[in-house]
N, C-alpha and C positions, 0 to 999 in steps of 0.2 A: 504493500500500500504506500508505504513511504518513497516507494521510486515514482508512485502516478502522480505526486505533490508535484506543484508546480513550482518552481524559486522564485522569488520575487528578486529581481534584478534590486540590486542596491547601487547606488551611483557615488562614485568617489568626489572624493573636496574638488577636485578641480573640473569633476562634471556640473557637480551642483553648482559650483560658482558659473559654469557656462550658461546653462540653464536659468538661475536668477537675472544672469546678462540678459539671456535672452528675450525672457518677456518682461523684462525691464525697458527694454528696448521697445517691442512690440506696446506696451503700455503706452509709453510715452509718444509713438506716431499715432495710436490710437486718439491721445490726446490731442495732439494736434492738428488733428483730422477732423476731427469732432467739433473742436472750441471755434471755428469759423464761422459751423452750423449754428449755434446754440446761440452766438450772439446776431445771426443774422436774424433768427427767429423771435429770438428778445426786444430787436432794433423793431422788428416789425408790430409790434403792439405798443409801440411808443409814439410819441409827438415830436414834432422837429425838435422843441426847444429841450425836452429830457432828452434824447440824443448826443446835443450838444452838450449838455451838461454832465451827463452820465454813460456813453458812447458803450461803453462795455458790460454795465451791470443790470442787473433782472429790470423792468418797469414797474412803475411803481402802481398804476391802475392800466393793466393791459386795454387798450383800445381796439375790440376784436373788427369795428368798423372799418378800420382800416384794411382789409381784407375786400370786403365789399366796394369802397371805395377805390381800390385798385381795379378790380375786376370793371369797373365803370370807366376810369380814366385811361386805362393798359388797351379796353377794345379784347379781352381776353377772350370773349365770345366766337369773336370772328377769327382772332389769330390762333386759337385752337382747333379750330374747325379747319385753316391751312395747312396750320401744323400737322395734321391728321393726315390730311390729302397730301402732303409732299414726302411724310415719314411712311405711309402705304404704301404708295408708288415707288420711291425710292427701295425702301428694304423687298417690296415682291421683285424688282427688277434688278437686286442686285443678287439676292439669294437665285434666281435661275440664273442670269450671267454666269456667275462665280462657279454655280454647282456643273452646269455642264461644259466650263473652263476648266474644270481641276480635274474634270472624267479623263478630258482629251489629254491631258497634260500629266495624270498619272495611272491612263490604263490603254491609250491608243500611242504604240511605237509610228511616230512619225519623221519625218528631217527636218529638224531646225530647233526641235521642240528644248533642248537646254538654250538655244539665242532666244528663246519667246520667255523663257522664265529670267531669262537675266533683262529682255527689255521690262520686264513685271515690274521686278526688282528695283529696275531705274525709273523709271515709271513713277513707282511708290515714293521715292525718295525726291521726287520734284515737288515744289512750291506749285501752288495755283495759281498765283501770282504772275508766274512767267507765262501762260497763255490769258492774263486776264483782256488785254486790249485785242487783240484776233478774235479771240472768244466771244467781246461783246459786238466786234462789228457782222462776224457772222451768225450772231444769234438775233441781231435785227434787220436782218436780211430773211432771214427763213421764219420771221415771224414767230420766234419762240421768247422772245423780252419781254420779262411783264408776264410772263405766263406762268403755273404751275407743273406745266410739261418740260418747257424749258429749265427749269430746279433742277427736276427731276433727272434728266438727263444727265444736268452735269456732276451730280450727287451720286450717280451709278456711276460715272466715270472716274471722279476721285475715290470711290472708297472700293473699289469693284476689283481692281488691281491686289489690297491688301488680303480679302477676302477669296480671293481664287488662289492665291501662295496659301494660306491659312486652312485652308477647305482640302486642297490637293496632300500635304503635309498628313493631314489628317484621313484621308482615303488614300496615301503610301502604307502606312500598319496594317490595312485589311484586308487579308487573306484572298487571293484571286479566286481559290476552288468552289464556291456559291457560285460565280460567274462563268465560269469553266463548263462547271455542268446544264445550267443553262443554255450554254451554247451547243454543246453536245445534243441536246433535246431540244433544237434547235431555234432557240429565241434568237432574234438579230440585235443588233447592238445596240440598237436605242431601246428595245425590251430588255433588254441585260438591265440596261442607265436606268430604265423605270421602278421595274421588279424587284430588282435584285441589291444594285448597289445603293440607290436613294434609301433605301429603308435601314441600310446598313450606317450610314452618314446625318442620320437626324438630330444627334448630338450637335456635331458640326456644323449643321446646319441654321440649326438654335442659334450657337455660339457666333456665329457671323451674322444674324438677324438683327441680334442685340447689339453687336458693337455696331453695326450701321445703325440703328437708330437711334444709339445713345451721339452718334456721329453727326446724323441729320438733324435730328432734334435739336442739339444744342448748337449746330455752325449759325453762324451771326453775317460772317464778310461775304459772302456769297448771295445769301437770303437779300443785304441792304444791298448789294450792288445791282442783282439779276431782275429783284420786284423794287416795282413804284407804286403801285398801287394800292393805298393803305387798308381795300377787302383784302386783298390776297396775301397781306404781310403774315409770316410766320413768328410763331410767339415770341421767336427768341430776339426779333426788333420790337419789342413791344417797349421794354426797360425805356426807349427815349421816350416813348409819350411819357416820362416824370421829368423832365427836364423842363423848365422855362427860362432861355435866357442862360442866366450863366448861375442859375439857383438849382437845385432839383430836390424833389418831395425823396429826402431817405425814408421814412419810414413804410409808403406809398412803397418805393422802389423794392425793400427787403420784403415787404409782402408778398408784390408779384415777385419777385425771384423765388420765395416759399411755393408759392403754386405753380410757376414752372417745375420745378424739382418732385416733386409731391408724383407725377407719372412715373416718371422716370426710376425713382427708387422704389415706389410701389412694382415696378415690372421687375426690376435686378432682385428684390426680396422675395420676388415669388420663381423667379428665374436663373437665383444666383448658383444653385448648385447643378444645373444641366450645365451652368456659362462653365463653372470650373471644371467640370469634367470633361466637356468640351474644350479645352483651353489644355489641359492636362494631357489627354489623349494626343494632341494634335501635337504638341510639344515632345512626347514623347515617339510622335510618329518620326518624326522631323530629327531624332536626334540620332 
């Protein structure tokens, strides 16, 4: 009986002092991760002048109106109702892009295919910036300026690159013999891609859904430059309607920023452990 005991691992002085290092450490970015939140939430149940006077500490009569009164000033109505329509569009047309990029690129042997993953690569590592002027003369030329389709395109096009290395990475670890045999009983290759390997990559799948939309959701420089028109602005230009002049409503601003955010971690809290395992997987396919 005493060989089925199990030992309990004991840890020596210089493990346990690693160990205290370590989520000593861990503590303390938890801290400082957090304290940004807490006072951004606290600013927001305040009045300019508590602010001023008190910038960092609880409020003293939370002013939960301020909430309301943002959602009136911000246009949050309308800018989430964009927001919706350009983070749909965007993440369904980057999750097919990417998924049937990474098939070709890690299960159809073709020529070229390491010079297409290194232009990915470069690709990924370019600024927007450098096609921003081309970019806007030919997107008011094809009549996509000022549109939602136009976003949306150029949204697949920046994040679609990271997301196909990411995706492929991750459908490198999975075993070909599901597929094998498929083709044996003769499914063709886009039945294989349906059937067989899509079901297999749903993790992965998940896992680039989210980082696009935590992507699109929150880009700012693109949303202000590619829309004018203040129906179609996405939430994340809403922050300037608290601006007048060279003054701007903080407490107002911290609110809507509180309900911006409020999606977004509601989706990663109900989503965060397929994101890591998706993230984990693919990391490990990759290595």
């Amino acid at each position: 009986m005493g060989n089925l005991k199990t030992k309990r691992k004991t840890l020596s002085p210089k493990n346990t002092l690693i160990e205290v290092a370590r989520f000593t450490v861990l503590g303390l970015l938890a801290v400082f991760s957090a304290v940004p939140l807490l006072v951004t939430v606290w600013n927001s149940l305040k009045t300019q002048v508590e602010i001023a006077n008190n910038p960092l500490g609880l409020p003293s009569d939370p002013k939960w109106q301020n909430y309301l009164d943002a959602w009136t000033v911000g246009n949050f109505g309308t800018g989430f109702a964009s927001s919706v329509a350009v983070v749909v569009g965007s993440v369904l047309l980057i999750a097919i892009v990417s998924t049937m990029a990474a098939y070709a690129l890690s299960r159809l042997d073709f020529p070229k295919s390491g010079t297409l993953i290194l232009y990915l690569l470069v690709l990924n590592s370019l600024p927007i910036q450098l096609f921003l002027v081309p970019l806007f003369f030919v997107w008011s030329r094809l009549g996509l300026y000022d549109t939602h389709l136009g976003l949306v395109i150029i949204y697949t096009a920046v994040n679609a690159p990271f997301a196909t290395l990411l995706l492929r990475s991750f459908m490198i670890g999975i075993p070909r013999d599901y597929e094998d045999a498929a083709r044996v009983d003769g499914a063709g290759e886009f039945k294989v891609f349906l059937s067989v390997t899509l079901p297999l990559v749903w993790s992965g799948i998940l896992t680039i859904s989210l980082v696009a939309c935590l992507a699109v959701y929150n880009e700012f420089f693109l949303a202000l430059m590619f829309i004018q028109s203040p129906e179609l602005m996405p939430i994340s230009t809403s922050l300037f309607n608290f601006r007048n002049g060279f003054s701007t409503n903080f407490p107002l601003q911290a609110a809507a920023g509180m309900m911006m955010l409020a999606p977004m971690m509601l989706a990663f809290l109900v989503l965060h452990k397929r994101f890591v395992s998706g993230i984990t997987s693919s990391g490990l396919a990759g290595s």
